[in-house]
C-alpha positions in Angstrom: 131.5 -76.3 54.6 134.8 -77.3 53.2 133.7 -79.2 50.1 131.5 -75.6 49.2 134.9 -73.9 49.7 136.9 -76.5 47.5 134.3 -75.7 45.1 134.7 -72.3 45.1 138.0 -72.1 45.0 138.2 -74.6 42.0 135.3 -72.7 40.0 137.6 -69.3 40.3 140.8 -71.0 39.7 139.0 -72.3 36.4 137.2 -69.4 35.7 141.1 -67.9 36.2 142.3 -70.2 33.7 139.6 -69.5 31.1 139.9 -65.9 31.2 143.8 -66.2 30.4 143.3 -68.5 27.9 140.9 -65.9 25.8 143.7 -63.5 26.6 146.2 -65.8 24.8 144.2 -66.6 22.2 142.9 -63.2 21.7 146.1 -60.8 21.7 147.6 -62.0 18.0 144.6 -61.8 16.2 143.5 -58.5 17.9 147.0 -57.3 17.1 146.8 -58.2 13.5 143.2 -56.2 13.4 144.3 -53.4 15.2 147.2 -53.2 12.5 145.1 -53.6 10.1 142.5 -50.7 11.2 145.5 -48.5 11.3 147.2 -49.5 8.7 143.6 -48.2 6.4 142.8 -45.2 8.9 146.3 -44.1 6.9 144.9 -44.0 4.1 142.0 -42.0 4.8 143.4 -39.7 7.1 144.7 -37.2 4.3 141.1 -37.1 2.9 139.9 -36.6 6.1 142.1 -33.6 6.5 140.9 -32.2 3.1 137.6 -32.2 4.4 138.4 -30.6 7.6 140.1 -28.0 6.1 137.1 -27.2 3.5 134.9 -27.5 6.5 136.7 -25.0 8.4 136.4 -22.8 5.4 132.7 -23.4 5.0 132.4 -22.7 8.8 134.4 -19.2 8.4 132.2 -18.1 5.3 129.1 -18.4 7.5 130.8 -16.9 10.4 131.6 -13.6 8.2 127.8 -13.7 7.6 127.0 -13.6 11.5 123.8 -13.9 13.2 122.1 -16.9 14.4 125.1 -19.6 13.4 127.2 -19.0 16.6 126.7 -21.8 18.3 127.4 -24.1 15.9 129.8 -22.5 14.6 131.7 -22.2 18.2 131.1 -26.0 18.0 132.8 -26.7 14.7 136.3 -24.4 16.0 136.1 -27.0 18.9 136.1 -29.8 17.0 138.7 -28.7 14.2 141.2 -27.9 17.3 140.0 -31.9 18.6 140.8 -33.3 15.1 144.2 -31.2 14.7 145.5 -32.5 18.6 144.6 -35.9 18.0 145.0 -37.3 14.3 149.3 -37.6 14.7 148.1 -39.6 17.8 148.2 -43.1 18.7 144.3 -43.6 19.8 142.3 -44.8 16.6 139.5 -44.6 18.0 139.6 -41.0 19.7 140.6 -39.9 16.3 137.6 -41.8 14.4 135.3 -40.5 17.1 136.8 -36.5 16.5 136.5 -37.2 12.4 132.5 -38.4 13.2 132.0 -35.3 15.2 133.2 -33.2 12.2 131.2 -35.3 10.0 127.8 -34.5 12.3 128.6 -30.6 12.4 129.0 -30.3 8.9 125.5 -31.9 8.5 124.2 -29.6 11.0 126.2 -26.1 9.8 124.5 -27.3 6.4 121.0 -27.8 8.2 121.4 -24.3 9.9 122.4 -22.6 6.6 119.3 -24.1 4.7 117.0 -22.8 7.1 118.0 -19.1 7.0 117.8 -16.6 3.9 120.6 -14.6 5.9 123.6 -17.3 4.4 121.8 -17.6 1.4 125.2 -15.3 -0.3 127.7 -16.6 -3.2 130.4 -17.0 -1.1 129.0 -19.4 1.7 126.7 -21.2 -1.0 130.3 -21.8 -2.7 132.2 -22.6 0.7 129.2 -25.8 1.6 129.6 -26.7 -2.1 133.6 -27.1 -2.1 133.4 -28.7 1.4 130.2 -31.1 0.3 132.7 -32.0 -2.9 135.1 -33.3 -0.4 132.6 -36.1 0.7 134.7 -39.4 1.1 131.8 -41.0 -1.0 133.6 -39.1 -3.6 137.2 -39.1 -3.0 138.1 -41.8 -1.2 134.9 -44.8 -1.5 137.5 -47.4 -1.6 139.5 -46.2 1.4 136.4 -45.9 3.1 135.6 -49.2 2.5 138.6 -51.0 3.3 138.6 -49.4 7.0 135.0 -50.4 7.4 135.7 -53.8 6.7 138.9 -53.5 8.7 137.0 -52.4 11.9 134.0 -55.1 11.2 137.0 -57.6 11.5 138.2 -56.0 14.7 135.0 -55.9 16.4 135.1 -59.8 15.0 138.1 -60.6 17.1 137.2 -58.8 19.5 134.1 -61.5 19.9 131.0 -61.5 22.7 130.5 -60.3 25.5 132.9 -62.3 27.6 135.7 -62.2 25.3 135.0 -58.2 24.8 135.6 -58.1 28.9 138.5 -59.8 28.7 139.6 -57.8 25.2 139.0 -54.3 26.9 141.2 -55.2 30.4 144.1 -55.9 28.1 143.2 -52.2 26.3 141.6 -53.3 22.7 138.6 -51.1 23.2 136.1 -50.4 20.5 136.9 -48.5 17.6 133.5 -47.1 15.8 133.0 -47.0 12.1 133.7 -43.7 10.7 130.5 -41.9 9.9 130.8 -40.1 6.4 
């Protein structure tokens, strides 16, 4: 009965001692990729912000038009009022996940207006145009790109499954890819 306890007691003290030795090894290079994620997520973040705003736009002109819109609509005022709390924030990731959520509603306000002749009009045709315009593809391919492979080295460091436990105790959670 002792020797099973000396064993257990020396598997957790080296499981102990593994765990803190990913930690160690993990924290710089998971510090430099976090930097690094940020450090692109600047540059984006203006063009992200141009979007928004011709989103919001695009959302108002169908708004005016009424009818069968309101829920997304509703929607799309939530997640403006998301993306304007937390983009001067500290949490990449919440603020990647906000700028994907404005990224599906836009799809989806454009979906809606497609499938009713009621915001077939000039002005919201012109509002989805100017807002589609704004597509990062467009303005900002290189940023886009840069942040991409910024995160795909973050997840890198981050490593398996293990290592992730271990990387998510010490707070280096995951941080998606921006959808645009």
């Amino acid at each position: 009965m002792r020797r099973a306890l000396r064993v257990v007691a020396l598997l957790v003290v080296a499981a102990a001692a593994g765990i803190a030795a990913i930690a160690l090894d993990s924290r710089s290079g998971l510090d430099e990729a976090e930097h690094d994620v940020a450090a692109a997520w600047a540059d984006v973040v203006a063009h992200l912000d141009t979007r928004a705003d011709a989103l919001d736009t695009a959302n108002e002109a169908v708004r005016d038009q009424g009818g069968g819109a309101r829920a997304v609509v509703g929607e799309i005022d939530s997640a403006l009022v998301a993306w304007t709390d937390l983009r001067d924030g500290d949490d990449l990731a919440a603020q990647i996940t906000a700028a994907n959520d404005l990224e599906a509603l836009g799809r989806r306000l454009r979906a809606t207006v497609a499938d009713s002749p009621r915001f077939a009009t000039a002005a919201v045709t012109a509002a989805l145009d100017a807002y589609e315009e704004t597509a990062l593809e467009h303005t900002a391919a290189a940023a886009t790109q840069v942040l991409d492979d910024a995160i795909d080295r973050y997840a890198d460091e981050r490593g398996g499954t293990l290592r992730r436990l271990v990387t998510d105790a010490l707070g280096y959670g995951d941080i998606a890819r921006l959808d645009a």
